[in-house]
VEXDREN-2710 file (C-alpha; in Angstrom, 1 decimal):
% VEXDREN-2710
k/r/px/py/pz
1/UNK/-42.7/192.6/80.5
2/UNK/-40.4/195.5/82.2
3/UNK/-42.3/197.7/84.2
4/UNK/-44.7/195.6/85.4
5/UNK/-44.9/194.7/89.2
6/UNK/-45.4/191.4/90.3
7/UNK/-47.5/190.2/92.9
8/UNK/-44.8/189.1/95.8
9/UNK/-45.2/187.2/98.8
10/UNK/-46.3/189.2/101.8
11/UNK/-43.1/190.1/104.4
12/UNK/-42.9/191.4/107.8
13/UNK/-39.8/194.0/108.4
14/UNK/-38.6/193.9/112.0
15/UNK/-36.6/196.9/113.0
16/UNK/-35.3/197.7/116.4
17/UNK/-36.1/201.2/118.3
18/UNK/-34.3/202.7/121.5
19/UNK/-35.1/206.7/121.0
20/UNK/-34.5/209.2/118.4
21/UNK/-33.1/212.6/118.1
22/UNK/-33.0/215.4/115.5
23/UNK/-34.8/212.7/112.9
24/UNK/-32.4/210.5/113.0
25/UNK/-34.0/207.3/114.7
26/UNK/-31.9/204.7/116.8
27/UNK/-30.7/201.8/116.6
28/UNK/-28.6/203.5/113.5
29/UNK/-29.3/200.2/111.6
30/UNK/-33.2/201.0/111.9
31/UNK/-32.3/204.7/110.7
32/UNK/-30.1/203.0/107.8
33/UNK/-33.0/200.1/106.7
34/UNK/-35.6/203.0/106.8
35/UNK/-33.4/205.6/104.5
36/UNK/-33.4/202.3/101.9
37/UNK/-36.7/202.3/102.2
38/UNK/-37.3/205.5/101.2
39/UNK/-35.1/205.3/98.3
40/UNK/-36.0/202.5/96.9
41/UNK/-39.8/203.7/97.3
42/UNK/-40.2/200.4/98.3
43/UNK/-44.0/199.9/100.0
44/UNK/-43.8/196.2/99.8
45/UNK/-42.8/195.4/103.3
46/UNK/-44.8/195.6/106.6
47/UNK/-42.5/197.6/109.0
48/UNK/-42.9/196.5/112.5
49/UNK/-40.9/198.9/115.3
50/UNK/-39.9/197.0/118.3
51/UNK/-39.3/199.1/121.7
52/UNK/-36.2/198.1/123.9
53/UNK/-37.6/199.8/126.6
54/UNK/-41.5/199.4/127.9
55/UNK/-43.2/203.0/128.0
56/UNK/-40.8/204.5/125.4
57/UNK/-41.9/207.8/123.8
58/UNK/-42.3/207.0/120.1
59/UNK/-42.9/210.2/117.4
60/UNK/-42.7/209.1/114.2
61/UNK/-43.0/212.4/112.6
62/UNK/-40.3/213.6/110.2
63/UNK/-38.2/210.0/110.8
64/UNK/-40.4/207.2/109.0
65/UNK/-41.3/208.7/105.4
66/UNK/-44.8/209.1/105.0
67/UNK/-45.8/206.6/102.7
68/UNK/-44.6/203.7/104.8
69/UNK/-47.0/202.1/107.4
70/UNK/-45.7/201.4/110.3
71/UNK/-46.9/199.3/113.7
72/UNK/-45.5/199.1/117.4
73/UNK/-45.5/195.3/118.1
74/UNK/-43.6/194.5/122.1
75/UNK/-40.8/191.8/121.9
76/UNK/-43.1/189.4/123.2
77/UNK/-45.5/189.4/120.2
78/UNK/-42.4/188.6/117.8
79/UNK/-42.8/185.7/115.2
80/UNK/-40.9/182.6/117.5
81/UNK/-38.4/182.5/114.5
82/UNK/-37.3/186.3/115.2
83/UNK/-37.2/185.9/118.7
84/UNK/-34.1/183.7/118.3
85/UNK/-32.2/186.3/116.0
86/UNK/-31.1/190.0/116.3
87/UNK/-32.9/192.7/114.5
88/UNK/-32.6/194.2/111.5
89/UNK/-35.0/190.9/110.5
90/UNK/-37.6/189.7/107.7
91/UNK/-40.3/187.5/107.8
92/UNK/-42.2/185.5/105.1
93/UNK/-45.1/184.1/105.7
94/UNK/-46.0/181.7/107.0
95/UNK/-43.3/182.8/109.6
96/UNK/-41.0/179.7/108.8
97/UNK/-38.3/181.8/106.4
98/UNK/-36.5/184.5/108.3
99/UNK/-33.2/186.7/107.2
100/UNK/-31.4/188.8/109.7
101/UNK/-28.7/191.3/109.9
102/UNK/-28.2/194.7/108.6
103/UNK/-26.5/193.8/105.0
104/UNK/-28.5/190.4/104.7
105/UNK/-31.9/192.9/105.3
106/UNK/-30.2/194.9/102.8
107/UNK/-29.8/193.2/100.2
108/UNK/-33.2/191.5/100.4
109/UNK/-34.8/195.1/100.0
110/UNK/-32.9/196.1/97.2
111/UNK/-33.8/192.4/95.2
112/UNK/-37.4/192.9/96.5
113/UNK/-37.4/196.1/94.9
114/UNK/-36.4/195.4/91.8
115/UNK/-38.3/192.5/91.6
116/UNK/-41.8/194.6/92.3
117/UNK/-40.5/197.0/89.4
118/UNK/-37.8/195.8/87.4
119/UNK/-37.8/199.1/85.7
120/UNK/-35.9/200.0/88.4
121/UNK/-32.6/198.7/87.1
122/UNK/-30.8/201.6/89.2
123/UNK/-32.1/200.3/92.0
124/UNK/-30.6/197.0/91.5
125/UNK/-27.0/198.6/90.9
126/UNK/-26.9/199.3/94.2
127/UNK/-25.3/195.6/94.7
128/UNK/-22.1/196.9/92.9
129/UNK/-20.2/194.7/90.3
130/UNK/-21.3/191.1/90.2
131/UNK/-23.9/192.0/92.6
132/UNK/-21.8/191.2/95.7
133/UNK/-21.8/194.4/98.0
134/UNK/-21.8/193.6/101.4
135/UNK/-22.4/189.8/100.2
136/UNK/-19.0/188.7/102.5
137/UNK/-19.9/188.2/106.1
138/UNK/-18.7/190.5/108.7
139/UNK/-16.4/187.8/110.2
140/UNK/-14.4/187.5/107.3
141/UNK/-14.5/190.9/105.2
142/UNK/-13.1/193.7/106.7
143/UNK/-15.1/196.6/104.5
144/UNK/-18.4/194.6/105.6
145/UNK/-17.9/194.5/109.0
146/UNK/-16.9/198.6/109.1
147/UNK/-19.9/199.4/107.3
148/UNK/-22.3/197.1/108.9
149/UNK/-20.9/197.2/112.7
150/UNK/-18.0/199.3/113.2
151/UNK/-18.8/202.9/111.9
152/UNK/-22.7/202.5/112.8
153/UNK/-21.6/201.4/117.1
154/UNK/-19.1/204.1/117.0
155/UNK/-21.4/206.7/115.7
156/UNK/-23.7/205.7/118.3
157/UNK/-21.3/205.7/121.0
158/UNK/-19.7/209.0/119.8
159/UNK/-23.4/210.7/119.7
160/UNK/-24.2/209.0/123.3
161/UNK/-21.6/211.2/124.4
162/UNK/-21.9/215.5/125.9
163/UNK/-21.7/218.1/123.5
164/UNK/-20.0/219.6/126.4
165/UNK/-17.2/217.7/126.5
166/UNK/-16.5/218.2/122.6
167/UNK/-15.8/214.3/122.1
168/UNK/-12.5/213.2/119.7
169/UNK/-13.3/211.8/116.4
170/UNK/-14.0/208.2/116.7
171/UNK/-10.7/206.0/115.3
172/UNK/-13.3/204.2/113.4
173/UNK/-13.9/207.3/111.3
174/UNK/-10.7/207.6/110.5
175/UNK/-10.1/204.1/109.9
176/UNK/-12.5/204.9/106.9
177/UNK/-10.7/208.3/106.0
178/UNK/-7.9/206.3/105.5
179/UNK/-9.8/203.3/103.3
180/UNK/-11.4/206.1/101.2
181/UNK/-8.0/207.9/100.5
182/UNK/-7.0/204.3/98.7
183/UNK/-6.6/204.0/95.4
184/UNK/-9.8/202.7/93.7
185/UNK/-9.9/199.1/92.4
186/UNK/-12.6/198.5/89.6
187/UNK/-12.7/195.8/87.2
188/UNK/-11.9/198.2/84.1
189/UNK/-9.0/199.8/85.9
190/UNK/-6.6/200.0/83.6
191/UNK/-9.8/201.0/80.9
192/UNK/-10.7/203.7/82.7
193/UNK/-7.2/205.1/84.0
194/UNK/-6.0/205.3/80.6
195/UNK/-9.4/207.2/79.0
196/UNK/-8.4/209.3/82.1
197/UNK/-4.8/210.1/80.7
198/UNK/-6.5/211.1/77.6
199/UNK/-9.1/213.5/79.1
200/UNK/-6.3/215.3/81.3
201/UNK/-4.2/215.3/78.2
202/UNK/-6.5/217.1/75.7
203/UNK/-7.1/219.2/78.9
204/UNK/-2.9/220.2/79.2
205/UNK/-2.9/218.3/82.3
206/UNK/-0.1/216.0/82.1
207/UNK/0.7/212.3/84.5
208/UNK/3.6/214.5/86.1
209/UNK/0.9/217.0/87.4
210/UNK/-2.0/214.3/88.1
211/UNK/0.7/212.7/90.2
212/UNK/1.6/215.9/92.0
213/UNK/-2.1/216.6/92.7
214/UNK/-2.1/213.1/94.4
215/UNK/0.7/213.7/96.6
216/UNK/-0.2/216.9/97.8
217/UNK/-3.2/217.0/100.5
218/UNK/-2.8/221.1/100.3
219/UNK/-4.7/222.3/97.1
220/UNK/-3.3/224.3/95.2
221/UNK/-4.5/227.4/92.4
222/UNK/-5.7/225.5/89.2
223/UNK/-5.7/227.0/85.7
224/UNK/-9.0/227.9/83.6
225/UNK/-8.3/224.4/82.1
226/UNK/-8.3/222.3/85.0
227/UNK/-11.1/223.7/86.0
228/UNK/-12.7/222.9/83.0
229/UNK/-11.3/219.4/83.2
230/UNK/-12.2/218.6/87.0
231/UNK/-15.7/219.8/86.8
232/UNK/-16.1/217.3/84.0
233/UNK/-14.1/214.5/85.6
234/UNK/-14.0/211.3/83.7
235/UNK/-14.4/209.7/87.5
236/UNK/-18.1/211.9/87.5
237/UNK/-18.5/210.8/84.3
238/UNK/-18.7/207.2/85.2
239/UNK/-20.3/207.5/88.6
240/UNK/-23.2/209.3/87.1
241/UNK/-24.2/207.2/83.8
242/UNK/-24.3/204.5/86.4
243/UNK/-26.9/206.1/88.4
244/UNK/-28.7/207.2/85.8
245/UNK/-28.6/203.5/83.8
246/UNK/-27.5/205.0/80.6
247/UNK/-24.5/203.5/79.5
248/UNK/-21.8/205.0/77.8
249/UNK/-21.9/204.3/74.1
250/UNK/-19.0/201.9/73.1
251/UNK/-15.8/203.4/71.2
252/UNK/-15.3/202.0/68.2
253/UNK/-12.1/204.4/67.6
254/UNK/-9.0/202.6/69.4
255/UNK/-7.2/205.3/71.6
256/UNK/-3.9/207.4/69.7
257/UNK/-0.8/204.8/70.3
258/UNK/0.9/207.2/73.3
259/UNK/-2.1/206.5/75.6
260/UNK/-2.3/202.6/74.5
261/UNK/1.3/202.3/74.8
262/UNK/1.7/204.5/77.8
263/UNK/3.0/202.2/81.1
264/UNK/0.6/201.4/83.7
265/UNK/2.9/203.2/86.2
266/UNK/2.3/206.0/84.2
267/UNK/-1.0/206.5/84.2
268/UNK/-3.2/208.3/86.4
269/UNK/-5.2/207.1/89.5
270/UNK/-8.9/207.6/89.7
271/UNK/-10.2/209.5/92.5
272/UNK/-13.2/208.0/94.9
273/UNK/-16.5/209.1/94.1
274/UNK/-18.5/207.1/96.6
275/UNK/-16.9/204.7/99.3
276/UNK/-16.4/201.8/97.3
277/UNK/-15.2/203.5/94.3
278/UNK/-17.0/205.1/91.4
279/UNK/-20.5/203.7/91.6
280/UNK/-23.0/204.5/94.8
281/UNK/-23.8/201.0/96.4
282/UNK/-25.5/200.0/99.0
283/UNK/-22.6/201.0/101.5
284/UNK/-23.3/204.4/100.5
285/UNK/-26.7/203.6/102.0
286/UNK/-25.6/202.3/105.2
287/UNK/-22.7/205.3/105.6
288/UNK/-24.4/208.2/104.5
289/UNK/-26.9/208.4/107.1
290/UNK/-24.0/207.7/109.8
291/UNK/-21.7/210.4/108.7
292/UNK/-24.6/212.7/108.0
293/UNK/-25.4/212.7/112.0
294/UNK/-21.5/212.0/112.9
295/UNK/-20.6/215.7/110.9
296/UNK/-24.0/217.0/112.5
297/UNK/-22.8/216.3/116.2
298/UNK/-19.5/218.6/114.7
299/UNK/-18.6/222.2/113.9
300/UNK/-21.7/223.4/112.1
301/UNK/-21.7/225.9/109.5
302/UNK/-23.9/228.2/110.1
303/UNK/-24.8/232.3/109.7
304/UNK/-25.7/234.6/111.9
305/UNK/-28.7/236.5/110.7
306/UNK/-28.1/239.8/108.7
307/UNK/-29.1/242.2/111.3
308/UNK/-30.6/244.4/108.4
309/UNK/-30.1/243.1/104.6
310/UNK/-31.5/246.1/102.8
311/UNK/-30.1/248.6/104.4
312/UNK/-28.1/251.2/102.2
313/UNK/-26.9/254.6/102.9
314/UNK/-28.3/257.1/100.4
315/UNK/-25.0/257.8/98.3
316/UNK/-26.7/260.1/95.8
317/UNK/-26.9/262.5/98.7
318/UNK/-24.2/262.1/100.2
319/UNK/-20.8/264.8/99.1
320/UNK/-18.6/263.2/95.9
321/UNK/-15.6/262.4/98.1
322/UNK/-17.1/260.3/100.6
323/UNK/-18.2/257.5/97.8
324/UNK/-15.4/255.3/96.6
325/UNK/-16.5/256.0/93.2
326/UNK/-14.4/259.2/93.7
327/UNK/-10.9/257.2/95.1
328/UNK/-8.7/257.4/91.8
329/UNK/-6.9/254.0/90.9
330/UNK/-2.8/254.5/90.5
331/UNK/-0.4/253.1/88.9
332/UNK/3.1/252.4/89.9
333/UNK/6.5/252.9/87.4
334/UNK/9.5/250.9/88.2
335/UNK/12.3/253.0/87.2
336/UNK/16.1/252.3/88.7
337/UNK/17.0/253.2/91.5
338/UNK/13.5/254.4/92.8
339/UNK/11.2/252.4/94.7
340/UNK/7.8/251.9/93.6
341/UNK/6.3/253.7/96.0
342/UNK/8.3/257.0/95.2
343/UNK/6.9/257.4/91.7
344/UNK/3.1/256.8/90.7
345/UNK/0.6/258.2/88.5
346/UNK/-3.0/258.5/88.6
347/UNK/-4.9/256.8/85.7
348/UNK/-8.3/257.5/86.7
349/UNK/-11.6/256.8/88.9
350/UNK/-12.7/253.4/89.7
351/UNK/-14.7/251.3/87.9
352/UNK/-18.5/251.8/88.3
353/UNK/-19.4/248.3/88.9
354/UNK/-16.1/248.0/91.8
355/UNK/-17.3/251.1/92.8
356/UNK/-21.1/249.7/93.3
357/UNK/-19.7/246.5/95.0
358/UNK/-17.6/248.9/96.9
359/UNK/-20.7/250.9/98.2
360/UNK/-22.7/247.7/99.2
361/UNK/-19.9/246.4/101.2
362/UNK/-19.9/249.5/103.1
363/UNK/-23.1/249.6/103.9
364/UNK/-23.1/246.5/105.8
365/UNK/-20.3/248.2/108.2
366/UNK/-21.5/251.4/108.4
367/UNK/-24.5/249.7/109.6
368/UNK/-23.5/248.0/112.6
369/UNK/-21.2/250.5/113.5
370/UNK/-23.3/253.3/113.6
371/UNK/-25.5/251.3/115.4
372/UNK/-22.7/250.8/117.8
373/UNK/-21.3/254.1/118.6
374/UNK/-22.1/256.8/120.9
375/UNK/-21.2/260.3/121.0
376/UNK/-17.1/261.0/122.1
377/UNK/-16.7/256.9/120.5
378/UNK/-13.4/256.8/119.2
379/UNK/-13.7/254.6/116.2
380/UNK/-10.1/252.9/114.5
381/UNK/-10.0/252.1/110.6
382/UNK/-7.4/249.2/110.3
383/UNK/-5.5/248.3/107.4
384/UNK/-7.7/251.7/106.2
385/UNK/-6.3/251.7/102.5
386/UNK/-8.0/254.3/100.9
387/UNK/-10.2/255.0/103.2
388/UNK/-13.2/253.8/102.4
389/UNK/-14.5/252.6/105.5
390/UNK/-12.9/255.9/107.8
391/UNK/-14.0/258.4/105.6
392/UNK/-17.7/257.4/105.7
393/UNK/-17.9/257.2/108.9
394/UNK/-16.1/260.1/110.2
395/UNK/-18.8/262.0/107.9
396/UNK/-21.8/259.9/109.4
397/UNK/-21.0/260.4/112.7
398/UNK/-19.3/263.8/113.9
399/UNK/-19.5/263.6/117.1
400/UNK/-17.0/260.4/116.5
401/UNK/-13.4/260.5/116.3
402/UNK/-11.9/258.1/113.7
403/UNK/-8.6/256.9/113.3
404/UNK/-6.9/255.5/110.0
405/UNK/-4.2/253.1/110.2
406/UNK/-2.4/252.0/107.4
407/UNK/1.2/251.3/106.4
408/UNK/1.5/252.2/102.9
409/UNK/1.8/256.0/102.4
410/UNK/0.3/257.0/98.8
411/UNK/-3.0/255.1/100.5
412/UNK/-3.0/257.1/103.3
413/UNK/-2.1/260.3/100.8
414/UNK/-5.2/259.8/98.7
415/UNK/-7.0/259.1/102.0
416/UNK/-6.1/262.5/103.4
417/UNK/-6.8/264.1/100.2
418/UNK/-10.4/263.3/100.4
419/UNK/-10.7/263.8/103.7
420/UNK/-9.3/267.3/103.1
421/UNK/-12.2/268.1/100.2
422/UNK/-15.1/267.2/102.6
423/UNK/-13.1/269.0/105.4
424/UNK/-13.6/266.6/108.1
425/UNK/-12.2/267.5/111.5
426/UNK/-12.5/264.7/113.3
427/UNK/-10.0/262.4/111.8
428/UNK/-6.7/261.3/112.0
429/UNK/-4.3/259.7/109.6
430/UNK/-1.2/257.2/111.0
431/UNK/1.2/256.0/109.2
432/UNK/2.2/252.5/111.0
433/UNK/2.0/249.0/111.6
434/UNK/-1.1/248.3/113.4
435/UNK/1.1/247.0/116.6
436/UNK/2.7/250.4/117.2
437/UNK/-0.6/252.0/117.6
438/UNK/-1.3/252.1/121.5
439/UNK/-4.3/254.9/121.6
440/UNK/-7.0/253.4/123.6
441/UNK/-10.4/253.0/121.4
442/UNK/-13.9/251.6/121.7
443/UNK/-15.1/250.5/117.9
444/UNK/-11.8/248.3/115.8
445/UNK/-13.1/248.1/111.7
446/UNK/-11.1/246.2/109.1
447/UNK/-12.4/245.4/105.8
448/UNK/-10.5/243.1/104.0
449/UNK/-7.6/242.7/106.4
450/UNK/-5.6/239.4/104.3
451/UNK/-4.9/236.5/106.1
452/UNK/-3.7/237.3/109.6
453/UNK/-4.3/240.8/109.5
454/UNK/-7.9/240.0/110.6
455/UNK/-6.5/237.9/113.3
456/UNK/-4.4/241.1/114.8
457/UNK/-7.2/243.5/114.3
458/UNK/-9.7/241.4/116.6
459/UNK/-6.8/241.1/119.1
460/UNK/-6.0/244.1/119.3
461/UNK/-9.5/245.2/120.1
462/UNK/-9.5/242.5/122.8
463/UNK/-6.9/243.7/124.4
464/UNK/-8.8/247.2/124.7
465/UNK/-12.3/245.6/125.3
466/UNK/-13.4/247.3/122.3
467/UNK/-15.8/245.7/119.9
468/UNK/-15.2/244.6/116.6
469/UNK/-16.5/244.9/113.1
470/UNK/-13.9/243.0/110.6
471/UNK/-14.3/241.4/107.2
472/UNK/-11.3/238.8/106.3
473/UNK/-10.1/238.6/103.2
474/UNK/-7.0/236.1/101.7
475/UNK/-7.5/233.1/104.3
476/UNK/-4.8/231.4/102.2
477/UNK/-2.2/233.3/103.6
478/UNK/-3.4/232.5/107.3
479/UNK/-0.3/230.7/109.2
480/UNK/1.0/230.1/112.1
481/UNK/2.5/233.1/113.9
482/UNK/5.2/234.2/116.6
483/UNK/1.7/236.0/117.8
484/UNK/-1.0/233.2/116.7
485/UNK/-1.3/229.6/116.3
486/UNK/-4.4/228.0/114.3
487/UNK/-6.8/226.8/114.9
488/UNK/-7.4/229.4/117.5
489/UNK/-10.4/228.3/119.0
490/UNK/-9.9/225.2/121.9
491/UNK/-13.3/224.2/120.5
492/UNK/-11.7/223.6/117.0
493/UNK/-8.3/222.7/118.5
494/UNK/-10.0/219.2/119.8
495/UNK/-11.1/218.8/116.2
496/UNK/-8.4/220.0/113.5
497/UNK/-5.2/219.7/113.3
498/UNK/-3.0/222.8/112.0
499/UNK/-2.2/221.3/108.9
500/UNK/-6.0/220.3/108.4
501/UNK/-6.6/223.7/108.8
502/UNK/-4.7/225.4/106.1
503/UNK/-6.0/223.4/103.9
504/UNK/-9.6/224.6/105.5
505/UNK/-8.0/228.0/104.8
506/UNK/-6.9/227.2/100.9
507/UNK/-10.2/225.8/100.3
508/UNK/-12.0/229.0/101.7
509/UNK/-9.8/230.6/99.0
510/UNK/-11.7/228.8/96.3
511/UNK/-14.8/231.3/96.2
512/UNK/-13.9/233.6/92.9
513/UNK/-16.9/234.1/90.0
514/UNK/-15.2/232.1/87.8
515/UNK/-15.2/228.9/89.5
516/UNK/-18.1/226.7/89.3
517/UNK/-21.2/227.2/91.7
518/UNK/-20.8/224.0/93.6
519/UNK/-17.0/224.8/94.9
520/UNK/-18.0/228.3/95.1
521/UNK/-20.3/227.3/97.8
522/UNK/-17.6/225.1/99.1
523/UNK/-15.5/227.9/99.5
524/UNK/-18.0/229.5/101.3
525/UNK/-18.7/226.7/104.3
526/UNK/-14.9/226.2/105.0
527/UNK/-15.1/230.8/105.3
528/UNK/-17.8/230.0/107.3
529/UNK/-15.7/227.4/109.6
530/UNK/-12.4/229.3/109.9
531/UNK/-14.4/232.5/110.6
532/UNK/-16.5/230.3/113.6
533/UNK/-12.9/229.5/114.4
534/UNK/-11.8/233.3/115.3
535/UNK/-15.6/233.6/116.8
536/UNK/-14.9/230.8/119.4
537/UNK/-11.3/232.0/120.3
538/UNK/-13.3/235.4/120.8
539/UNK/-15.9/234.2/122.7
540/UNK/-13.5/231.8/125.0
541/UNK/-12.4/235.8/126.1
542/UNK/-15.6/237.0/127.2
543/UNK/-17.1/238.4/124.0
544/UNK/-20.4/237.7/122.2
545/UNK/-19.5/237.2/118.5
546/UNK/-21.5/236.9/114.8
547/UNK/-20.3/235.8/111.5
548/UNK/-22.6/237.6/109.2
549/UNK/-22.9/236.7/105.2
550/UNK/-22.9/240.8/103.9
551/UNK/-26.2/241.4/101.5
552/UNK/-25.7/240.7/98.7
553/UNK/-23.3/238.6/98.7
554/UNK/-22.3/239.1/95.3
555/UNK/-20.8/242.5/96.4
556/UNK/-17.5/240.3/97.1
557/UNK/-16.4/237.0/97.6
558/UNK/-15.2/237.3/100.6
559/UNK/-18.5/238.6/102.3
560/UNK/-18.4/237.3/105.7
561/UNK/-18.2/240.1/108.5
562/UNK/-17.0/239.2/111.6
563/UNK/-18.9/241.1/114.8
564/UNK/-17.5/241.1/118.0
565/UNK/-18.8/243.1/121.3
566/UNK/-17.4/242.3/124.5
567/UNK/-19.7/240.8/127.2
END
């Protein structure tokens, strides 16, 4: 009967052990057999850990999962029949059956498994179609031998190796970059591709644009409807009624004649969803836990802490015309002969809720730089707009002079206008590109300065040792300069190329409401990564530097601040 578990003959599971670090435990093929393990819930095996060294330090807390009991056994007290093979290895007893090597291991696990439970059907998918993943020796299939050999030695190697000396990515990774970017093979290909086509046409997405989307590496700005259609992708569809062992019901409707006659050239390709396709296999489970610790060795993305996340001035007591509820929204009339900027009308006050967001950006600059400056600090808005940043802090701190800097006049206008109702004196308004300002300063703000604007606000507080409080805004229009060159950072030049990071920079792009919450947070790490980026270059010129996720973060989606103070 299904569910019931049958009594199975006892085995001994033989894994290697050299050292561990950060829970990952090595030999990677020990770490691998260990994760399957744990997935599987599998409790049937004895594990026996077998020290290459005499005297090494063994902690198995937080790298065996709990529930599986574990003994240290020396080489010496090894069945004979192990003795004469390498580990990965399982025993039966009475010690006269053995099976060795990572995928043969493997594969034994996952029947075991399913054999102890055969409810478990999903564990049993793990062997892929037919049941032959990772069946082919290493010596003759190419896919086995990179998953069982290649990519776990160069991992190994490539972790073996200084932090200091940030190490190239191994050619064996991108040996597999390049397999996963192939087109996927199933057995229902042409099925599938052509339910596809059907799906991206009742979505408006046509074989042209699949194709184009394909081609191009650099994403581009997708409608509401693509959206829509790639969050639902048929690809996703597949991969997960497969892991969840619910198949998907049979149509009894045949497909409208201009899919089933549509050419096979013309139908789209399906996208990877795991590495050997659309299903997770079991050389998911020996490549995930080797890429997991591969990226971890990497660029990490990672915060700074918020200094102080509740922090807020008190706006109700503050004057009218220092909040930016008070800045008044234009609009701009085209008429012949007159440039936009000659000609504009005022159509009212901002929005409360911008306004709000407005505020709480704000307070997360107002908060480090008045926790900044001293008395006679001269303090430069850049790329000022309005003024919302200048304004508040030339009221905040008096004894402060602040600059605003920005090249569109009726900005600048509006700016001086408030400034004029709350009568600040120590204030100044220029009119310029940020490089034509030479004035010497100690505290450079931008908030929101698009693309490279950031990039020439923190340089040209470098250049007067002042420190730095920017938030970047538009990293899809970051490029290559006559004045920069990307990435910036030597630490992320030995790891990205320029073209792979524009497309960091498109992707950082992708953080609006509207888009789902999984590439919103996308969009969020690769901020994270081309902000680090600017933070290196910074601190490679003797400056101690923060990226800082503003609170909330819902008061914009570009909420990173950048902090810089020179060493």
């Amino acid at each position: 009967m299904k569910g019931i578990k049958k009594s199975l003959t006892e085995e001994y599971l033989y894994l290697d052990f050299s050292h561990q670090i950060e829970g990952c435990m090595f030999p990677l093929h020990t770490s691998v057999t260990l994760f399957l393990l744990s997935y599987c819930d599998c409790k049937i095996f004895k594990v026996c850990l077998v020290p290459t060294e005499k005297g090494a330090d063994i902690s198995l807390k937080n790298v065996v999962p709990q529930d599986v009991e574990v003994q240290i056994i020396s080489r010496q007290e090894l069945p004979p029949i192990v003795q004469n093979c390498c580990l990965p290895a399982v025993v039966e007893k009475p010690d006269n059956f053995c099976r060795a090597g990572l995928a043969v291991v493997l594969r034994h696990i996952i029947q075991k498994s399913y054999e102890a439970d055969p409810s478990k059907k999903e564990i049993l998918e793990l062997l892929g179609f037919k049941k032959t993943c990772l069946k082919a020796c290493a010596e003759v299939s190419q896919w086995t031998r990179l998953c069982e050999l290649t990519i776990p030695l160069a991992i190994e190697n490539f972790l073996r190796e200084s932090s200091d000396q940030h190490p190239t990515i191994p050619a064996e990774i991108l040996q597999l970059e390049r397999k996963l970017s192939e087109p996927v093979r199933v057995h229902n290909d042409d099925k599938l591709r052509r339910q596809k086509l059907k799906q991206q046409k009742a979505a408006g997405v046509g074989p042209s644009l699949a194709k184009e989307k394909t081609k191009s590496k650099v994403p581009r700005e997708e409608t509401s409807e693509e959206l829509d259609s790639s969050s639902e992708s048929l690809e996703l569809k597949v991969a997960f009624s497969k892991l969840t062992v619910q198949e998907e019901p049979a149509t009894t409707n045949r497909e409208p004649s201009h899919i089933r006659k549509a050419k096979a050239s013309d139908l789209p390709p399906l996208e990877h969803v795991f590495a050997e396709g659309l299903y997770f296999t079991l050389a998911d489970i020996v490549l995930l836990p080797c890429i997991h610790h591969f990226l971890e060795k990497g660029i990490e993305v990672m915060f700074s802490p918020h200094p102080c996340p509740t922090w807020t001035l008190d706006w109700n007591s503050l004057p009218a015309a220092v909040s930016p509820k008070e800045e008044r929204m234009s609009v701009l009339f085209k008429q012949s002969g007159i440039r936009e900027d000659d000609s504009f009308a005022f159509i009212g006050k901002m929005s409360s809720d911008r306004a709000l967001r407005k505020q709480q950006q704000l307070n997360n600059l107002v908060y480090v730089v008045t926790n900044q400056a001293k008395p006679g600090d001269r303090i430069v808005d850049f790329c000022s707009g309005g003024g919302h940043v200048g304004i508040v802090l030339a009221h905040m701190l008096p004894s402060c002079q602040v600059t605003l800097i920005e090249n569109k006049e009726l900005s600048l206008i509006r700016a001086k206008k408030r400034s004029d109702e709350l009568g600040l004196s120590n204030i100044w308004f220029i009119q310029a590109n940020m490089e034509y300002f030479t004035g010497m300063f100690n505290i450079g703000v931008a908030l929101h300065a698009c693309g490279v604007a950031t990039d020439m606000v923190i340089e040209h507080c470098i250049k007067t040792r002042a420190s730095f409080v920017t938030c970047p805004c538009c990293y899809g229009f970051i490029q290559n300069t006559s004045k920069f060159n990307f990435p910036k950072s030597e630490q992320f030049k030995k790891t990205l190329s320029y073209k792979e990071h524009m497309i960091l920079c498109r992707f950082a792009d992708q953080t609006a409401v509207q888009l789902p919450p999984q590439r919103r947070l996308v969009g969020k790490q690769c901020m994270c990564l081309v902000d680090l980026d600017r933070a290196r270059a910074a601190e490679e010129r003797g400056y101690s530097v923060q990226v800082i996720s503003m609170e909330p973060e819902s008061c914009s989606p570009k909420n990173n601040m950048i902090v810089g103070v020179p060493i």
